[in-house]
C-alpha positions in Angstrom: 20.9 -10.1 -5.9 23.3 -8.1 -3.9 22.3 -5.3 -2.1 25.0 -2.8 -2.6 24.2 0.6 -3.0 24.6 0.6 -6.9 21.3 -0.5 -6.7 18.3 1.6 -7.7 15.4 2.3 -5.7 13.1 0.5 -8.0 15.7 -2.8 -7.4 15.9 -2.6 -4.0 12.1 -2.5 -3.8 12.0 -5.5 -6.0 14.1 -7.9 -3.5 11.7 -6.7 -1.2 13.6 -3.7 0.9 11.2 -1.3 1.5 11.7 2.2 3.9 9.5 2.8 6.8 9.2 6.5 8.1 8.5 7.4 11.5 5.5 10.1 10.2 2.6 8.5 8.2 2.1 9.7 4.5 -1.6 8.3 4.7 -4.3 10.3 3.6 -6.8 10.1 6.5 -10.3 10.8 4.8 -9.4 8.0 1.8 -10.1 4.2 2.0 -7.6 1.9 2.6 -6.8 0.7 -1.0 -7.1 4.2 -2.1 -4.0 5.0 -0.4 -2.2 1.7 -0.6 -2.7 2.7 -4.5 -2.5 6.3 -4.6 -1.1 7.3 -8.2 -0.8 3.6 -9.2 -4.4 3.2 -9.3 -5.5 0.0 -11.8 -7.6 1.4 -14.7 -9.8 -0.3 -17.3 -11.0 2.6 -19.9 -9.1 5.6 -18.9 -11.3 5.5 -15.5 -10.0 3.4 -11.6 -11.0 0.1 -11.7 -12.7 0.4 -8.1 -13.4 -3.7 -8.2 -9.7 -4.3 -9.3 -8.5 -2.1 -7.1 -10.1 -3.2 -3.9 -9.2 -7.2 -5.0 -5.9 -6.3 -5.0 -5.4 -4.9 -1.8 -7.7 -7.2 0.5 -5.3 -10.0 -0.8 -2.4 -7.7 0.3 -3.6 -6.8 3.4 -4.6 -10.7 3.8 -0.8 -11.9 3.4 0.2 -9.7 5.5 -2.2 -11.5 8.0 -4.8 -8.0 8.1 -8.4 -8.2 8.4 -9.0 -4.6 7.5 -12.1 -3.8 5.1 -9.8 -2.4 2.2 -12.9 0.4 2.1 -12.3 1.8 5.7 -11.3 5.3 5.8 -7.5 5.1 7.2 -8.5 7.4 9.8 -10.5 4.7 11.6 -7.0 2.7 12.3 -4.7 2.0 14.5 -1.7 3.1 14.9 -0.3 -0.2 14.1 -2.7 -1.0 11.6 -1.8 2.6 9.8 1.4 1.4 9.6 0.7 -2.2 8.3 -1.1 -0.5 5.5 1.7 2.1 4.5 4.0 -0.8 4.2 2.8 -2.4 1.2 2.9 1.3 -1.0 7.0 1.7 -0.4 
């Protein structure tokens, strides 16, 4: 794939090109799979799928070489660990 800038955002995010911005757009008081998920949230019967949900993102956060309880409320980060976590929701 080349990246040209024909590309769409959704194709760009696909080859793995993701934007980083200098101010968080965490939400401090939610967990840390709540905001890695925020408005993508998996769902089983019109409700979150809590288990799904925090599955997924300790095995993100586990690539990515993290050992951050996907139920810890953001605020209780890092600064570097706040941004490890906003990486994976671009």
């Amino acid at each position: 794939m080349t990246l040209d800038r024909a590309q769409t955002p959704l194709e760009r995010e696909r080859a793995g090109i993701v934007t980083i911005y200098q101010e968080f757009n965490l939400l401090p008081e939610m967990s840390v799979a709540e905001n890695m998920y925020v408005g993508r949230e998996p769902v089983r019967c019109g409700l979150i799928d809590w288990s799904t949900l925090h599955r997924h993102s300790t095995r993100i956060l586990s690539t990515l070489g993290l050992q951050i309880d996907s139920r810890a409320a953001v605020r209780t980060l890092t600064v570097g660990e706040q941004q490890m976590v906003e990486t994976p929701r671009q």
